[in-house]
C-alpha positions in Angstrom: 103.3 192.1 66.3 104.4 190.2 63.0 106.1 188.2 65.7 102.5 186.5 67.2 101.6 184.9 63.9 104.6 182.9 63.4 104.7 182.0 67.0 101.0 180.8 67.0 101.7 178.4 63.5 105.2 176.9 65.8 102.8 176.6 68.3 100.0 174.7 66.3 102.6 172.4 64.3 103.6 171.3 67.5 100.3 170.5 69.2 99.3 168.7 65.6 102.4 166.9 65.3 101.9 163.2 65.2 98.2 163.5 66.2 95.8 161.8 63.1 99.4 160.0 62.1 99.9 156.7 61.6 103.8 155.4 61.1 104.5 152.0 60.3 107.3 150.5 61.9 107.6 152.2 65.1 110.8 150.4 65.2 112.9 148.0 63.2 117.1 146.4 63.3 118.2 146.0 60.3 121.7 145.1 59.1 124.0 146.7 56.8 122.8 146.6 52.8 119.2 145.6 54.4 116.1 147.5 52.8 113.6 148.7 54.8 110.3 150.3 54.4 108.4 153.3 56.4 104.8 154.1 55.7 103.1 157.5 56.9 100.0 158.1 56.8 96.9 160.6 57.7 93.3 160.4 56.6 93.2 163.4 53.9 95.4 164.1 50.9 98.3 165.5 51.4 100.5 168.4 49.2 104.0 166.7 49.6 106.1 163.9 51.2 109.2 164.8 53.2 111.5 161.8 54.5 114.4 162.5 56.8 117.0 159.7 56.8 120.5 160.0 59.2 121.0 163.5 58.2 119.3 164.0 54.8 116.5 164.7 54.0 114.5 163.3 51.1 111.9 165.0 49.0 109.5 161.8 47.2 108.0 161.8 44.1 105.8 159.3 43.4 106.8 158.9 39.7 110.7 158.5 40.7 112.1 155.3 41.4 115.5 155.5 40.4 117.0 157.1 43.5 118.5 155.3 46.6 115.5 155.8 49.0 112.0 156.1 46.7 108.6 157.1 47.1 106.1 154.3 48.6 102.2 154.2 48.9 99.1 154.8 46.9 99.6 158.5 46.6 99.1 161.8 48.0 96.2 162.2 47.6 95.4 159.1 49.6 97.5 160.6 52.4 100.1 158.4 52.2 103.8 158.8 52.6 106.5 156.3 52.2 110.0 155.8 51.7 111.5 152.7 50.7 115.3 152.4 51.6 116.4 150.1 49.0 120.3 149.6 51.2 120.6 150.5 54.9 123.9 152.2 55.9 125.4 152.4 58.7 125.4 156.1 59.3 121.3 156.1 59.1 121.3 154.2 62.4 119.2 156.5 64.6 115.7 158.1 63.7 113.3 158.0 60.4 111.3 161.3 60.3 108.5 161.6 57.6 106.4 165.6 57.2 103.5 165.4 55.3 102.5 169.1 54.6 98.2 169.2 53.4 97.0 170.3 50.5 95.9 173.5 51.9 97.0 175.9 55.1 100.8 175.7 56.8 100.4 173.4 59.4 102.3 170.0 58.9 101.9 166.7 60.7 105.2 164.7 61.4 106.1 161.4 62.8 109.5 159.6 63.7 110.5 156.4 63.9 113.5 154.2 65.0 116.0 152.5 62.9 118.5 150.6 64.8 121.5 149.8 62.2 122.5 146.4 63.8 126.4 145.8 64.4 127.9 142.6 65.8 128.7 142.2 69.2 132.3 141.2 70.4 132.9 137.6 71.3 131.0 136.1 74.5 133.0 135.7 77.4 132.4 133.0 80.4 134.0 133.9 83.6 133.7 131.1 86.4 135.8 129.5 89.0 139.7 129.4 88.8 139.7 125.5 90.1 140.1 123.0 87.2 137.8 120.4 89.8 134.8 120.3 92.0 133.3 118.2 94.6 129.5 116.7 94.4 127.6 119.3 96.5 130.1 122.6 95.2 127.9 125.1 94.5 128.9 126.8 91.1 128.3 130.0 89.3 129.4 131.8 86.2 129.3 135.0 83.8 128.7 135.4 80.0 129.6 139.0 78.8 128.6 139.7 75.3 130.2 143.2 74.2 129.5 146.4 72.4 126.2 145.0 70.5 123.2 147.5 68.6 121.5 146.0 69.9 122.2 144.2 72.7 123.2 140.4 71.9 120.4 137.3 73.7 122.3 134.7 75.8 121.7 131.2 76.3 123.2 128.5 78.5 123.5 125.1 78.0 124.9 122.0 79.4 126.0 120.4 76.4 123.4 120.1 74.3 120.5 120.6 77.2 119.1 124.2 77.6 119.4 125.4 81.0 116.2 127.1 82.4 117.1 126.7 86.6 119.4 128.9 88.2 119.4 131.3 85.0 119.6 135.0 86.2 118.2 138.5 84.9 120.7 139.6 82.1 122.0 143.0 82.8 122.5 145.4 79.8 124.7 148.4 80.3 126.5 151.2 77.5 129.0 153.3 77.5 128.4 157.3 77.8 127.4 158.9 74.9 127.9 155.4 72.8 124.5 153.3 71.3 126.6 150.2 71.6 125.1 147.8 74.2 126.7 145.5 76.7 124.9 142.2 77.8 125.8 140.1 81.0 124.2 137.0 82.9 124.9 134.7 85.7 123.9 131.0 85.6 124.5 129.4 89.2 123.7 125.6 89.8 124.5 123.0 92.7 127.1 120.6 90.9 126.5 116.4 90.8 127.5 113.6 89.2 125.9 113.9 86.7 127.9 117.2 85.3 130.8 115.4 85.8 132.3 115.8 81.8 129.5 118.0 80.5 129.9 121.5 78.9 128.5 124.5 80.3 127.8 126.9 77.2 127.5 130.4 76.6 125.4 130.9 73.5 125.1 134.6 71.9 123.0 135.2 69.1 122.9 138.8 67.3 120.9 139.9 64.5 124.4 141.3 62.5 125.9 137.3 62.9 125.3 134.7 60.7 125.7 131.9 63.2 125.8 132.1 67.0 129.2 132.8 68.9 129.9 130.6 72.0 132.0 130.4 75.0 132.2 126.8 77.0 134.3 125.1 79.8 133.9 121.3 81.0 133.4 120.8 84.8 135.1 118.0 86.1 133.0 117.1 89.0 134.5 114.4 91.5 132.2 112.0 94.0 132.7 108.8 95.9 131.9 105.8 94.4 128.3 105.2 93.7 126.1 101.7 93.3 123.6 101.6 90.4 121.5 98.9 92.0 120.6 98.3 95.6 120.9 95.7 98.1 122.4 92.1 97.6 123.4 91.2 93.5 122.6 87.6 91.7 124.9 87.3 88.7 123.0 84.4 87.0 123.6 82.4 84.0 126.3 80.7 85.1 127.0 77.0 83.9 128.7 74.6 86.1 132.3 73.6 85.0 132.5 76.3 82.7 134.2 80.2 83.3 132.3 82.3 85.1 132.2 85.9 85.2 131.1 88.7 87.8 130.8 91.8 86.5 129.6 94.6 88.5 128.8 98.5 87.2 129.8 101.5 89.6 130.0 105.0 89.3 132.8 107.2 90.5 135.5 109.9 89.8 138.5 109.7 90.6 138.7 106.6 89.4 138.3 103.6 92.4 140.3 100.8 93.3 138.4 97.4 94.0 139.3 94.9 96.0 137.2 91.1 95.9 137.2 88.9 98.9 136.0 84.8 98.8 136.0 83.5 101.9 139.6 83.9 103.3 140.9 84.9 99.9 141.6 88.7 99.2 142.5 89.4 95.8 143.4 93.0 94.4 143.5 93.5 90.5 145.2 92.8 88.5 145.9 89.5 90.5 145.1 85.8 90.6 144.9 82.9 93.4 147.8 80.5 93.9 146.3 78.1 91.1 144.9 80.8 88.9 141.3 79.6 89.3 140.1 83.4 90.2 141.4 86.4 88.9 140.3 89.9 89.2 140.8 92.3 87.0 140.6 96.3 86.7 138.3 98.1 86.5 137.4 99.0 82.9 136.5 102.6 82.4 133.2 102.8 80.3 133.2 106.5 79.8 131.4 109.2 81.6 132.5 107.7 84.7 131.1 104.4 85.3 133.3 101.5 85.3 133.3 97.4 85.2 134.9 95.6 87.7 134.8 92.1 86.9 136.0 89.3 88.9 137.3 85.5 86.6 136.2 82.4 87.7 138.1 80.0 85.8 135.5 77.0 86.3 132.5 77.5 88.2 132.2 74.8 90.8 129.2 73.6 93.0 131.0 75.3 96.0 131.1 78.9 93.9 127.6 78.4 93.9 126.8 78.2 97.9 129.0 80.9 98.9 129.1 84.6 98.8 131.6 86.9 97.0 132.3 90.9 98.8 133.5 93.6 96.7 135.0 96.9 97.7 135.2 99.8 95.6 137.2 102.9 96.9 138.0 106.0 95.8 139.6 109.7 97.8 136.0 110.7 98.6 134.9 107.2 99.9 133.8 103.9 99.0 131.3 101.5 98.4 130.4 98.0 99.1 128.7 94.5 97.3 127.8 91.3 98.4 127.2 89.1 95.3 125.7 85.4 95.3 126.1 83.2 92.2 123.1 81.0 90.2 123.2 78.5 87.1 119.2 79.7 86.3 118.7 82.2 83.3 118.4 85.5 84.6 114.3 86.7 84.9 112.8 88.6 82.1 114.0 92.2 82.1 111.9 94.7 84.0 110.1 97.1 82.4 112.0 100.5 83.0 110.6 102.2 85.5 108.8 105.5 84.3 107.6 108.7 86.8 104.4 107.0 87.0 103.3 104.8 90.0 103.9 100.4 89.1 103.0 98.1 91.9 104.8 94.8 91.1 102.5 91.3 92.5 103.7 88.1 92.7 105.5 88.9 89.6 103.3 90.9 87.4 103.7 95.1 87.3 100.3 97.1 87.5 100.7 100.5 86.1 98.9 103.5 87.2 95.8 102.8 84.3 95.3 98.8 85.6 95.3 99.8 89.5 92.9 102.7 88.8 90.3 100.0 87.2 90.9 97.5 89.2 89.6 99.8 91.9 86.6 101.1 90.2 85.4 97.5 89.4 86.0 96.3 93.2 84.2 99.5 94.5 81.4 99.0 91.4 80.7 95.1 93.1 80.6 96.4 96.2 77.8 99.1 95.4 76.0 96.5 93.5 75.9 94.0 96.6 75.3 96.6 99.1 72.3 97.6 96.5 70.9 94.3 96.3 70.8 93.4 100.3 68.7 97.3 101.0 66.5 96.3 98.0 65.9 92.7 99.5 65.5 94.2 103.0 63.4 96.8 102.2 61.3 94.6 99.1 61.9 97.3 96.9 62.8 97.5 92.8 62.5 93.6 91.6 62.2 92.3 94.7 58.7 94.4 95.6 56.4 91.6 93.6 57.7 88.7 95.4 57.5 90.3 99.2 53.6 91.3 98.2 53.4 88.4 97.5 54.2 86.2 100.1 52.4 89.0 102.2 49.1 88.2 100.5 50.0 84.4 101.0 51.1 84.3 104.5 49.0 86.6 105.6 45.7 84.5 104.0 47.5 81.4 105.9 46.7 83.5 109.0 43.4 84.6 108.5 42.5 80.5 107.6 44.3 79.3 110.8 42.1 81.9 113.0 38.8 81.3 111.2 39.1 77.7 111.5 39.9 78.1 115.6 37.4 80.4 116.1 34.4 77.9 114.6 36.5 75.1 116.4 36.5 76.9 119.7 32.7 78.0 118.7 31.9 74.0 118.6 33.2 72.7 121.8 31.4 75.9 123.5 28.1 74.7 121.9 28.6 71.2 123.3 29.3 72.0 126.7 26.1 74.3 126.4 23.9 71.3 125.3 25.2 69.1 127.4 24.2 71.1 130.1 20.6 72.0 128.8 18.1 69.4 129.1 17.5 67.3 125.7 14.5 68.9 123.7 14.2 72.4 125.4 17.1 74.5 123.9 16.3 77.4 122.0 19.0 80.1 122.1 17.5 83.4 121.8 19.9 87.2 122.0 17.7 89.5 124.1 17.7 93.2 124.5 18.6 94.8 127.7 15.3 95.2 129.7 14.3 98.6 131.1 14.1 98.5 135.0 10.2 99.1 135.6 9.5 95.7 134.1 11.8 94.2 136.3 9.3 91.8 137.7 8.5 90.3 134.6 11.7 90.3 133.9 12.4 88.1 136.7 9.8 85.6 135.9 11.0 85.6 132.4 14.4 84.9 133.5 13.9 82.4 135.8 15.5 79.5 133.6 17.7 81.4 131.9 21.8 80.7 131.9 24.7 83.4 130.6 27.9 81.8 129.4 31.3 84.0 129.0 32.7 83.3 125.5 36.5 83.2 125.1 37.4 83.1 121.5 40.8 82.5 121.7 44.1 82.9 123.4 45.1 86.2 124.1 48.1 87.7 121.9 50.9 89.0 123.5 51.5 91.4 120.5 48.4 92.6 120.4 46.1 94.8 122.5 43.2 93.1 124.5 39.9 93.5 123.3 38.2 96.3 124.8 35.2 94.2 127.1 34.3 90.8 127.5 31.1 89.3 125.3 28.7 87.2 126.6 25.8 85.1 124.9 22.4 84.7 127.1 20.9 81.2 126.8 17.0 80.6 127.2 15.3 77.2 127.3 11.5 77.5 128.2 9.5 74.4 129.1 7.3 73.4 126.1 3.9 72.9 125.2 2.3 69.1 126.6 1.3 68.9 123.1 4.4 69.9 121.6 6.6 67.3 123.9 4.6 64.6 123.4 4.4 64.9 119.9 8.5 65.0 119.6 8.6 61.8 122.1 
């Protein structure tokens, strides 16, 4: 039975252990003779502060400082529990342990944290291809191994001084049974041009126990057929009439090529001259990094050098390339401006970058907006054109209503006329009558006996417009007059 009590405070110290605990660092390297720091801590005082380093185990006083690992924090009672390691050794590589016992009751809260005790890796080593040359096109790949690190080493390629970041491959990180010492591999693999012809590809390792980086390089000589730096047909210009003249013409290549010049019927391989020594080629010069000047003498440049054309050929194992060059006496043209990733447009002479085409756009597109706005607001008599359409509206359309009211009384007049003319002199008296109801129509018939109806047409009819709706008439009455009333007018 004595047996269940100790069982059930294993138990508890286990389920408490780390719970309400806060370690700081979980985790650190440090080299040999490094000091290091590791804070515990729980929220209520604590009794003691145990620290377990490597295989020791540390009781810590507050008050003592003189000892090769000492206390740290702001005290028990603030639940606190430190150790600072004033020298790291290389035995305490492996876990940190603090136990911080409370004031009161048996059950102790631990925590552990990891010390790695750096050691220096062995020297990086780069494993590629056996061949001592490649073609353009090759694909290539190689190894770095960086050996029997704590921890494990970081590896970095280069080419030259140019960090690689294509064709870089997962490292791989591996350790021997029952050993803490880490081994680092990765493979860098890359489609070779001219470019890497000459360049070093580097293995960098860097470790936290070395005071510089270790590296491990090889130079890939990479070989390609001879290559033109500019296209099409070549103007060497400059030249002065009667004075030496001088072709010189940049190419690429590795191996190095052989040239060969041809003027007309001449051939001429370097290092030669013509029967009179007026042209001589010479070889080409090696400018480093494979590109070479071949350069062709002209002893005097005649009138005749000027007219005709001059071939080179420049050959190598892998193949070869060809120029046709053409001579002038005018300077050469102000240098281009180097050609960046952005778009340039080059007209009649002057380059447009990206910026100038992008405005010139916007302001043709802006004019054309602005016309197309101004014909629909002319059309339509809208915005600043509405005043002047309203008013040559009102104007032409007063025009039309004087033109009609000056027909109608014109066409009004002649009708009149014609109506007197046929009246007798003396008797006219127009008079509008009332339609008559049909039980009069007797008198009606006396009264009308005398009387004329004339149609009235007031105008031409209007094609674009509807015809009136009936036809108006005008009833004319003349009477015979009084005896009196005649004589008295004769």
């Amino acid at each position: 039975m004595a047996a269940l009590p100790a069982l059930f405070g294993l138990l508890m110290a286990v389920v408490v252990t780390g719970q309400n605990l806060d370690i700081t660092p979980r985790e650190a390297v440090r080299r040999v003779g490094d000091d290091l720091t590791v804070l515990c801590k729980v929220p209520y005082p604590i009794d003691a502060c145990r620290m377990t380093v490597g295989t020791m185990s540390y009781r810590l006083i507050p008050n003592n400082q003189d000892e090769e690992i000492v206390y740290a924090g702001q005290g028990l009672q603030h639940g606190e529990c430190g150790a600072h390691i004033k020298h790291i050794k290389e035995e305490w590589n492996g876990n940190i342990t603090c136990t911080l016992p409370p004031q009161t009751g048996q059950i102790e809260v631990t925590g552990t944290m990891r010390l790695l005790v750096a050691r220096a890796p062995g020297n990086p080593q780069l494993l590629s291809p056996p061949q001592s040359t490649f073609r353009e096109g090759d694909g290539f790949m190689a190894q770095c191994i960086v050996p029997n690190g704590r921890p494990a080493a970081k590896i970095t390629w280069y080419l030259d001084e140019v960090q690689l970041l294509a064709g870089i491959h997962q490292p791989i990180i591996t350790s021997e049974p029952g050993s803490d010492l880490m081994t680092i591999s990765q493979n860098v693999s890359r489609t070779l041009a001219p470019e890497d012809n000459g360049q070093k590809l580097v293995c960098r390792a860097e470790h936290e126990a070395l005071d510089a980086p270790r590296e491990a390089a090889r130079q890939l000589v990479v070989h390609y057929p001879p290559k033109r730096l500019e296209s099409g047909p070549l103007t060497i210009f400059g030249l002065k009439l009667g004075a030496e003249g001088r072709l010189n013409v940049t190419v690429r290549a590795n191996p190095a090529p052989s040239t060969e010049w041809t003027i007309g019927d001449l051939v001429l391989i370097p290092p030669r001259s013509n029967e009179d020594g007026s042209v001589t080629a010479l070889e080409p010069l090696h400018l480093g990094s494979g590109f070479y000047n071949v350069t062709l003498v002209l002893a005097r440049v005649a009138k005749e050098d000027v007219e005709r054309t001059y071939y080179l050929r420049v050959t190598n194992d892998l193949g070869r390339e060809e120029f046709a060059l053409r001579l002038s006496t005018m300077d050469e043209p102000a240098a281009r401006k180097a050609k960046s990733s952005y778009l340039i447009i080059d007209v009649y002479g002057v380059e447009l970058d990206t910026g100038a085409i992008v405005g010139i756009v916007i302001a043709v597109l802006i004019l054309l907006i602005a016309i197309v706005l101004v014909v629909f607001a002319k059309a339509t008599g809208r915005w600043f054109f509405a005043g002047s359409r309203g008013r040559d509206h009102t104007k032409s359309s007063g025009e039309s209503d004087t033109e009609s009211a000056a027909g109608q009384r014109s066409r009004l007049s002649a009708l009149s006329a014609r109506v007197r003319a046929a009246l007798p002199r003396g008797r006219d008296r127009v008079q509008a009558t009332e339609p008559i109801p049909e039980v009069e129509d007797k008198a009606v018939a006396e009264e009308k006996k005398g009387v004329v109806y004339a149609e009235l047409a007031l105008g031409e009819q209007n094609p674009d417009k509807p015809p009136p709706p009936s036809t108006e008439y005008a009833e004319i009455v003349y009477t015979d007059q009084p005896a009196q009333i005649k004589e008295t007018k004769e």
